[in-house]
C-alpha positions in Angstrom: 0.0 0.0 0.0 1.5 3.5 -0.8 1.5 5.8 1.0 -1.7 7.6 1.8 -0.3 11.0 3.4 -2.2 11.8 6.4 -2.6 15.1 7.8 -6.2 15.0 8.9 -9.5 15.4 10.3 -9.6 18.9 11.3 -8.6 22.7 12.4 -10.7 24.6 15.0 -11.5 28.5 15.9 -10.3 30.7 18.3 -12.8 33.5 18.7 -11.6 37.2 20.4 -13.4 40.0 21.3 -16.1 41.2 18.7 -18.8 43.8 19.4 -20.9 41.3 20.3 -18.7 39.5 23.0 -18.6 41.1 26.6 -15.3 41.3 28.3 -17.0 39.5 31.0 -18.0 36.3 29.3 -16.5 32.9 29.1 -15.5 32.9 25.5 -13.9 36.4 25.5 -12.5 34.6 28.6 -11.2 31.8 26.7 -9.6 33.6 23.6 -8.5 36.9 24.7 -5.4 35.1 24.7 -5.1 34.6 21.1 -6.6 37.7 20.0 -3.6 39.8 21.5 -0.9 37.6 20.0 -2.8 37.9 16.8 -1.7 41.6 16.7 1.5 42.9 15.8 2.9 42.7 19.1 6.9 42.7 19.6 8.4 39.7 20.9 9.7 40.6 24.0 6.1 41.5 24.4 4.6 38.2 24.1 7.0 36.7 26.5 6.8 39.0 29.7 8.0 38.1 32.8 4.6 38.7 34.1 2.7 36.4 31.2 5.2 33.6 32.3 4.6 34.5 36.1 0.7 33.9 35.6 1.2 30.7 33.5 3.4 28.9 36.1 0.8 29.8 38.8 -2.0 28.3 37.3 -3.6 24.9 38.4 -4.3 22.2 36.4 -6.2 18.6 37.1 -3.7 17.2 35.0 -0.5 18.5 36.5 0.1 15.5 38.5 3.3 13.9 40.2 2.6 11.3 37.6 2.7 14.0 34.3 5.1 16.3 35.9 7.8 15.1 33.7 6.2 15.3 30.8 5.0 19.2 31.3 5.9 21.4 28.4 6.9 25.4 28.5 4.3 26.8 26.1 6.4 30.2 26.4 9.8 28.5 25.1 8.7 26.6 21.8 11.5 27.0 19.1 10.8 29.7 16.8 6.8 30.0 18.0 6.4 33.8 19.5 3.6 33.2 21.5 2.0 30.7 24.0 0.5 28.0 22.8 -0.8 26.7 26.1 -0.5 24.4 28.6 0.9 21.2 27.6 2.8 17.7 28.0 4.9 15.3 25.8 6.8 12.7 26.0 6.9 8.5 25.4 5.0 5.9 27.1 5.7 2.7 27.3 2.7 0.1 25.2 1.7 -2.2 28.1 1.9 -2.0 31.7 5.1 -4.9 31.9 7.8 -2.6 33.3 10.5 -4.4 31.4 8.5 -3.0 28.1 10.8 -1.2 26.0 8.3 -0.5 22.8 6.8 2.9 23.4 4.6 6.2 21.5 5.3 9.4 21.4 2.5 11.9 22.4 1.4 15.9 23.1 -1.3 16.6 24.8 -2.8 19.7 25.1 -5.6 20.4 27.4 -7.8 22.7 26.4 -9.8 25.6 28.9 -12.9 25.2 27.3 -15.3 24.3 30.5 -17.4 22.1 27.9 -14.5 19.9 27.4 -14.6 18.8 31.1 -14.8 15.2 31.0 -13.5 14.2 26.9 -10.5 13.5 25.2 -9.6 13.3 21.2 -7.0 11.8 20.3 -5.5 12.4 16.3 -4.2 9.8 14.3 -2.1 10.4 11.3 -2.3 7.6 8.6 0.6 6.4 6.0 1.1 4.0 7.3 4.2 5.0 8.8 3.3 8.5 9.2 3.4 11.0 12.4 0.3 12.5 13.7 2.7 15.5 14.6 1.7 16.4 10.6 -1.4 17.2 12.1 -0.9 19.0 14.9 1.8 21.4 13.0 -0.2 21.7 9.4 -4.1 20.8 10.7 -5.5 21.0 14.1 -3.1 22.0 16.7 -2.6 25.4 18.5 -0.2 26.7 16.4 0.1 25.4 12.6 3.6 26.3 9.8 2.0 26.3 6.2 4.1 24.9 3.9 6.4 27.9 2.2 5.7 30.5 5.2 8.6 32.1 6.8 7.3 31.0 11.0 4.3 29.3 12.5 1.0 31.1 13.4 -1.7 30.4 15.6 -4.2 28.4 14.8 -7.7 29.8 15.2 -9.1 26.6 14.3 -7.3 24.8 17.1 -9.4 21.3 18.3 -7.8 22.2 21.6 -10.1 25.0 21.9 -13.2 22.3 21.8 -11.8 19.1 23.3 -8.8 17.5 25.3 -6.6 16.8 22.8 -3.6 14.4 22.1 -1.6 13.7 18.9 -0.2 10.3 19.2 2.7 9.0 17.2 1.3 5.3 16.1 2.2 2.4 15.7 5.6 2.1 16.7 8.1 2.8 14.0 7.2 6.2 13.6 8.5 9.6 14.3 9.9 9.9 18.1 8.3 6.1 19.1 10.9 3.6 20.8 11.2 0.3 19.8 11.3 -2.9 16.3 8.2 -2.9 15.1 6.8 -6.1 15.1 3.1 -6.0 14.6 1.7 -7.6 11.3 -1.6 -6.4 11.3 -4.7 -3.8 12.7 -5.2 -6.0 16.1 -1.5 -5.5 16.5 -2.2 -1.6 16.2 -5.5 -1.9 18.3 -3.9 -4.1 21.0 -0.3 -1.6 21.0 -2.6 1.9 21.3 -5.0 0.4 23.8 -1.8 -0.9 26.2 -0.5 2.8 25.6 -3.5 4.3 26.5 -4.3 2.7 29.6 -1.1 4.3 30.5 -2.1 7.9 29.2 -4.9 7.4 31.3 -3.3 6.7 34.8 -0.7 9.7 34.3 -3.4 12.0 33.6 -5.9 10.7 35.8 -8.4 10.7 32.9 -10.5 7.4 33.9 -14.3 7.8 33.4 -13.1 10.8 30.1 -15.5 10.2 27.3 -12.9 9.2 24.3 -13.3 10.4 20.6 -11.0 8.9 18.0 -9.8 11.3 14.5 -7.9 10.8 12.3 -7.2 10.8 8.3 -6.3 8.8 5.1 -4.9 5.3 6.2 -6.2 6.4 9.5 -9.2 4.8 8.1 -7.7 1.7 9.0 -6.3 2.9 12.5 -9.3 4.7 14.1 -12.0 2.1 13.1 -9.6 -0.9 14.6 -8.2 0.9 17.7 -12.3 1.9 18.4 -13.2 -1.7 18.0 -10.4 -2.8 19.9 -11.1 -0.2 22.9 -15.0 -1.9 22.7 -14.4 -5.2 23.0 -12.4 -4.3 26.3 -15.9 -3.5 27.9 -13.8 -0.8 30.2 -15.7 2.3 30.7 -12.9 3.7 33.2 -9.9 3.2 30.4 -11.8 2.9 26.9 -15.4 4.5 27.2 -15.6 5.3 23.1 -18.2 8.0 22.5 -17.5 8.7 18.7 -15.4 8.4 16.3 -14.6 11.1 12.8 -12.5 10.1 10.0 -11.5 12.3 7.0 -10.3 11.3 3.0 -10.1 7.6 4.7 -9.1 4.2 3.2 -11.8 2.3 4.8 -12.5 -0.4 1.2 -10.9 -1.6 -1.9 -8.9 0.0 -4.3 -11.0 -0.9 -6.7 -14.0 0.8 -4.7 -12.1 3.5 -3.6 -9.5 4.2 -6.6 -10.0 2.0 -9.7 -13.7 2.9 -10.3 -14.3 6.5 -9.0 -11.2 7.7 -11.0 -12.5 8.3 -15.1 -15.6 9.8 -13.7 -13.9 12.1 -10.8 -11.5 13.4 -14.2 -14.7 13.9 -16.5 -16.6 15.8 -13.3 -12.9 18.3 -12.7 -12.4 18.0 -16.2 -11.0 22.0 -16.4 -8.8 21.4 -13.9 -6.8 18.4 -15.2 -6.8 19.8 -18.7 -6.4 16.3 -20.2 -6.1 16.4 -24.3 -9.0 14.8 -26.3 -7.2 11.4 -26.8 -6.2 11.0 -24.0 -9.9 11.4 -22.3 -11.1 9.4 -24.8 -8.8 6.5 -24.0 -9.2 6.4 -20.3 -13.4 6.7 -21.1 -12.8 3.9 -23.1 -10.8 1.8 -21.0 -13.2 2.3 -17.7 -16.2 1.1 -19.7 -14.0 -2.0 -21.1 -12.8 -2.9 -17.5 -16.4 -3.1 -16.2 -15.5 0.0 -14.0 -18.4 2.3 -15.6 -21.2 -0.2 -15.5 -19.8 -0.6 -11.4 -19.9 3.0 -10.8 -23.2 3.2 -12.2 -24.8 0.2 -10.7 -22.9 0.6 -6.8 -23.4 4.4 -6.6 -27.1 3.6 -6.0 -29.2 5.4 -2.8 -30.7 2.5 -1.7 -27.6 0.6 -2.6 -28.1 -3.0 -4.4 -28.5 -6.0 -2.2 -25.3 -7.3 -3.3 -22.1 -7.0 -2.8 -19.4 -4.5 -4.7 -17.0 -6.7 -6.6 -13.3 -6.7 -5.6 -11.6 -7.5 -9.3 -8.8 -4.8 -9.6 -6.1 -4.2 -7.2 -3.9 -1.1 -8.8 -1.1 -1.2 -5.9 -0.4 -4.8 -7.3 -1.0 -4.6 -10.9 0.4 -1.6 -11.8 1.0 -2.5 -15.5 -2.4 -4.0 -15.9 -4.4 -2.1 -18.8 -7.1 -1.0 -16.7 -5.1 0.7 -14.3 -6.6 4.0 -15.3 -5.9 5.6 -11.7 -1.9 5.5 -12.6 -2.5 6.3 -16.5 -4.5 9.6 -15.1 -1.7 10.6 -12.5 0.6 10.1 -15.7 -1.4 12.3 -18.1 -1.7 15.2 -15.3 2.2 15.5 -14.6 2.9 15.6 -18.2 0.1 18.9 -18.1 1.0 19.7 -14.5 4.3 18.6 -13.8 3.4 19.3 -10.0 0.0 17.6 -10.2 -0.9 16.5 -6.5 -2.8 13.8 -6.0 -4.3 15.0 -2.7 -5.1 18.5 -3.7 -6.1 18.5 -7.7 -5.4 22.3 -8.2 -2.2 22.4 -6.9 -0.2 23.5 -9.6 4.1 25.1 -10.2 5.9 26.0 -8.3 5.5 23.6 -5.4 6.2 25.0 -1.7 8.9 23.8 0.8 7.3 21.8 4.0 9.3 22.6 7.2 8.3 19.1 7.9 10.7 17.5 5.0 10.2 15.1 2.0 7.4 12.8 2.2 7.3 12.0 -1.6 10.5 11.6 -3.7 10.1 14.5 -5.9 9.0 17.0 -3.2 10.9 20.1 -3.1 13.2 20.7 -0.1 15.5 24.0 0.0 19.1 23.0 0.7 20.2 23.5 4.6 16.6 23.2 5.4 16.5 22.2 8.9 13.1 19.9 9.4 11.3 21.4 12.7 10.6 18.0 14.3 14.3 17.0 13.7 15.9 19.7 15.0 17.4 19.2 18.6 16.0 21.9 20.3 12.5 21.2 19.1 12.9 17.6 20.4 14.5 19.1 24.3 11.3 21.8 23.9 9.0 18.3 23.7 10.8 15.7 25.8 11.3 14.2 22.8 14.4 11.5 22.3 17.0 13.9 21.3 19.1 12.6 18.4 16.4 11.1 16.9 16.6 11.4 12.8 12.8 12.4 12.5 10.4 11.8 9.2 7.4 13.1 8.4 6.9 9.5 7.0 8.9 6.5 8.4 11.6 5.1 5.6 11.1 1.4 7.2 7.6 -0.4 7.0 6.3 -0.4 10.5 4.5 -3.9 10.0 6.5 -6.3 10.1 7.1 -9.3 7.9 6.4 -8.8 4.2 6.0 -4.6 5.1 2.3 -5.0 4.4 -0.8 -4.6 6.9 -2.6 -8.2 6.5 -5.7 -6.9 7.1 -8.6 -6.8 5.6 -10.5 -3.2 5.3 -12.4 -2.2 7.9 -15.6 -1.6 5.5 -15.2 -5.2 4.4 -14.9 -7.4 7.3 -17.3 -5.8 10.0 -15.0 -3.4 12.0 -16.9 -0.5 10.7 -20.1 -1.6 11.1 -19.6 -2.6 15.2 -18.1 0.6 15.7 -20.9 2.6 14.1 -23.7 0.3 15.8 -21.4 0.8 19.3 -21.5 4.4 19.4 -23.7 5.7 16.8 -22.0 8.8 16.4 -19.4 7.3 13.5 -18.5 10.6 11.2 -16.8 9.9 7.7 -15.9 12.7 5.4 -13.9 14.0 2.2 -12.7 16.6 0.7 -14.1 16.9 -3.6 -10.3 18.0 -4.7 -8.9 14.8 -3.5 -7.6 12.2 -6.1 -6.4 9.7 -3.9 -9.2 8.8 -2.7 -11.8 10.2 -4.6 -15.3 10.7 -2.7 -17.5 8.6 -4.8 -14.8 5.7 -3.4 -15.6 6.6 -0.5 -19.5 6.5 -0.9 -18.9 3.3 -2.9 -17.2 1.7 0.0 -19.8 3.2 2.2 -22.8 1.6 0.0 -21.0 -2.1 0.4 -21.5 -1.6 4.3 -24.2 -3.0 6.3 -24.9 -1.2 9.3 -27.9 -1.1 12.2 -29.9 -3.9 9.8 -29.8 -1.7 6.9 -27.1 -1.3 3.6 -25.6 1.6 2.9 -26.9 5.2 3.0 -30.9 5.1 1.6 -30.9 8.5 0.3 -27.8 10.1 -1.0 -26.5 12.5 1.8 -27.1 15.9 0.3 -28.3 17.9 3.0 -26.1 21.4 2.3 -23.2 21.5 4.8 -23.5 25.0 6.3 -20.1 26.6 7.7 -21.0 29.7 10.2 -20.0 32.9 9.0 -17.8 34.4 11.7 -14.7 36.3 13.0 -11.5 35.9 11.4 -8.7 36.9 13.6 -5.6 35.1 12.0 -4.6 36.3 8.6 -2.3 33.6 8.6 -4.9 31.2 8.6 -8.7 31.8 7.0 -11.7 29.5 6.4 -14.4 29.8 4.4 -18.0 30.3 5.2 -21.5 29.4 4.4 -22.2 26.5 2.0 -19.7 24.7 1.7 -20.5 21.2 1.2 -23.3 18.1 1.7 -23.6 15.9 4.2 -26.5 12.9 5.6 -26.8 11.1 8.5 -28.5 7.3 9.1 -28.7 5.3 11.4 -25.8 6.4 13.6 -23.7 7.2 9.9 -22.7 10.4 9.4 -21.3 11.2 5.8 -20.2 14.6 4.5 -18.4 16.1 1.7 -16.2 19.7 1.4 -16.4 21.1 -2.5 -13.0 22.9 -2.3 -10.8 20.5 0.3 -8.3 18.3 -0.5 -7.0 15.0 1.2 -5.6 16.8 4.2 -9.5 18.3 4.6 -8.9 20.3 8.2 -5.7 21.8 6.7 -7.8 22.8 3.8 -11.3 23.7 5.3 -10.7 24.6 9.1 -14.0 26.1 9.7 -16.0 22.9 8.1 -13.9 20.5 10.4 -14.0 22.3 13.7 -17.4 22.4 12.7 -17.8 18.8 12.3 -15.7 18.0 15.8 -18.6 20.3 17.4 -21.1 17.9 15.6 -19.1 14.9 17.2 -19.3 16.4 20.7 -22.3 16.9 20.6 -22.2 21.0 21.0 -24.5 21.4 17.5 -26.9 19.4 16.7 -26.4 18.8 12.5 -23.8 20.1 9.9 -26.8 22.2 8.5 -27.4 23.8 11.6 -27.1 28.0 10.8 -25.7 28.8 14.4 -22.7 30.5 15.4 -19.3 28.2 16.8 -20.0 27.2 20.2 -16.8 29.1 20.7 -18.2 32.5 19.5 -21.6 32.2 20.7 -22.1 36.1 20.5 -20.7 36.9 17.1 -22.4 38.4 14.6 -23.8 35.4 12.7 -25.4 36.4 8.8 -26.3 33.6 7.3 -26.8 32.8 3.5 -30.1 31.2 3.1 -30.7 28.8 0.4 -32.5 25.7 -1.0 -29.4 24.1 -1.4 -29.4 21.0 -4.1 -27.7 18.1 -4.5 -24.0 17.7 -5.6 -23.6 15.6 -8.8 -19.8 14.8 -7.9 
């Protein structure tokens, strides 16, 4: 399996004062913070005396004897000019043996929203092989570094401002973890994070937490395992699941999710690609002599057909079959685009720098670039192994054996459908401008699922996907409003789609997945909901109204 670059589920808001937000109230309370380092304020500014005074002062549930040595100076991260909260990092060991030597590396940041009392989220990454510190630095966390910017901003579309929130490097192999991977399949991954988190648990005295699980691209493996996994332990102290969201995932076949999707996803962003005649006339021809038309025809069906999708085309190995039209299409666009990205479709030349590194072969990486997570002060800043030769994306398989994950996809063998009917709050979405995994895969994979006595969705989830108008406080970091998308929900199934996000969907579209992680909690009550961000319950809030139609992706 390639890999599926994971950056994932999704950025969240940080709300200041407006006209309509008192001094006095809890969410002028809980963001004055950012709205002052949002200003042009000198450094030594931001990092008073009496700002670090205050910090050091203030109590914290989860400052324990336990997590003491994992406590992090927000004031003192490498190159970041602000505070970016209270936090902790560090490695703990899989399992509870003390002779275990095999351990994950994690940051968690609690967050001072009082709704986020009792819950934690924890972010996945996918790969496989890849950190969920991609995340945190490029998606969701406090503070985010775009790729081709000079320094890091704040992130006004933090999670941590909704939710508990840990980033956990996973399975072991990866980034900063400790240890020979050894694990050959998913129940290795669910058994390794569940033996880890029992440990997270104790040092931060976090039994009883509701837990939500997020994550992206092969993440679509991780989260629904690990959540099955953390059910069958029947543990409400350690593993008491409450939800589950998962974004551009790889939840079914390649040929549900690649193989078939592909021709029509190029006739439907046809402009975009700017394919020559032949060449669209060729891979037309080749989908409807492979079968794959008469598939997507027949499969992408609301109420699905009561069978099941066929699996006859594997592209990862048959890559010089003739109906590999997924590979012939990346082809065709590089000779166009000779910076064509598969995970965002209107990516074009010149490509940016990541401060992150390579994760692709032909990414661009200035010479002398020093990757942020590699550098040793970053690592002493995180209680992170210093020395370690960080990745973005681990050079080594981390399953062990033949290199590839034996198991079968979580659509296809009954993972998914236990996790949905266990918590009923299971949230799967995409972004329309990725190619890797295209969302009519995803819907395809979606429609071969049987969940709650029913298959697939019943009527296709079209329900306009409303993003609240709002605030901006970050001109590093925007997010669009309004309609932005479609989305359904049955039987415990949530499904929704962003028009203009690609693969990494909360990097793209922060204010659609914050959004979606209050939908999760539980703080809105549907994705077509015209409200305000829980976070910025005061702001001025003008609403588009509209019918809203269907989306013919």
């Amino acid at each position: 399996m390639q890999h599926f670059y994971a950056l994932g589920l999704l950025l969240s808001l940080v709300a200041a004062s407006s006209p309509g937000l008192g001094a006095n109230s809890d969410a002028f309370k809980l963001f004055q913070r950012a709205e002052r380092y949002n200003k042009p304020v000198p450094l030594e500014d931001v990092q008073a005396p009496a700002q670090v005074d205050r910090l050091q002062k203030r109590q914290s549930r989860f400052r324990t004897t336990a997590s003491e040595k994992f406590v992090v100076d927000g004031t003192a991260i490498p190159e970041v000019p602000f505070d970016v909260g209270e936090s902790y990092a560090g490695l703990l060991p899989i399992s509870d043996d003390p002779n275990e030597t095999r351990k994950l590396f994690f940051w968690f940041f609690p967050s001072t929203n009082p709704d986020a009392g009792a819950d934690v989220t924890a972010w996945f990454n996918g790969g496989p092989g890849c950190s969920s510190l991609l995340g945190l630095l490029r998606e969701n966390g406090p503070f985010t570094w775009q790729d081709g910017t000079f320094a890091p901003t704040q992130n006004p579309y933090s999670w941590v401002n909704l939710t508990n929130m840990v980033w956990i490097e996973q399975p072991v192999g990866v980034g900063y973890t400790q240890g020979k991977p050894n694990i050959t399949d998913e129940l290795g991954v669910g058994d390794q994070l569940a033996g880890f988190w029992k440990n997270f648990v104790d040092t931060f005295d976090l039994r009883g937490f509701k837990v939500y699980l997020t994550g992206e691209s092969y993440a679509g493996f991780y989260v629904p395992y690990i959540a099955d996994d953390f059910i069958s332990r029947n543990d409400k102290d350690y593993y008491n699941l409450a939800g589950i969201a998962i974004n551009d995932p790889i939840i079914g076949s390649s040929t549900a999710q690649q193989a078939v999707p592909a021709v029509p996803f190029v006739n439907y962003w046809q402009e975009l690609f700017y394919l020559n005649g032949s060449t669209m006339e060729k891979i037309n021809a080749d989908a409807d002599r492979c079968g794959f038309t008469n598939l997507f025809d027949k499969f992408l069906a609301f109420p699905p057909p009561d069978e099941d999708f066929p699996d006859i085309f594997d592209p990862a190995e048959q890559k010089n079959n003739s109906c590999d039209v997924f590979s012939a299409i990346i082809e065709a666009a590089k000779e166009v685009n000779p910076c064509f990205d598969i995970y965002h479709i209107t990516t074009t030349c010149p490509t940016p720098y990541s401060i992150l590194g390579k994760v692709n072969r032909d990414d661009y990486q200035p010479p002398g670039l020093q990757i942020y997570f590699n550098r040793t002060d970053v690592q002493r800043a995180i209680n992170a192994p210093v020395g370690t030769n960080w990745t973005q994306c681990s050079q080594k398989p981390v399953f062990a054996g033949n290199g590839s994950d034996l198991t079968q996809s979580p659509a296809q063998d009954g993972t998914l459908r236990r996790v949905i009917e266990a918590t009923n709050n299971t949230i799967i979405g995409s972004g329309n401008l990725d190619f890797i995994l295209p969302t009519n895969g995803t819907l395809l994979a979606i429609q071969n699922t049987t969940w709650n006595g029913r298959r697939g969705f019943q009527e296709y989830p079209g329900r306009v996907f409303y993003s609240p108008y709002h605030p901006e406080y970050n001109k590093g970091w925007l997010a669009g409003s309004g309609e932005v998308g479609f989305w359904g929900q049955e039987r415990g199934l949530t499904f929704y789609q962003v028009q203009l996000a690609g693969h990494e969907l909360p990097g793209y579209a922060g204010g659609a997945a914050y959004r979606v992680i209050e939908y999760m909690l539980g703080r809105v009550k549907a994705l077509d909901e015209q409200s305000n961000f829980s976070t910025q319950p005061n702001a001025n809030f003008t609403g588009q109204k509209g019918p809203g139609k269907r989306n013919e992706l």
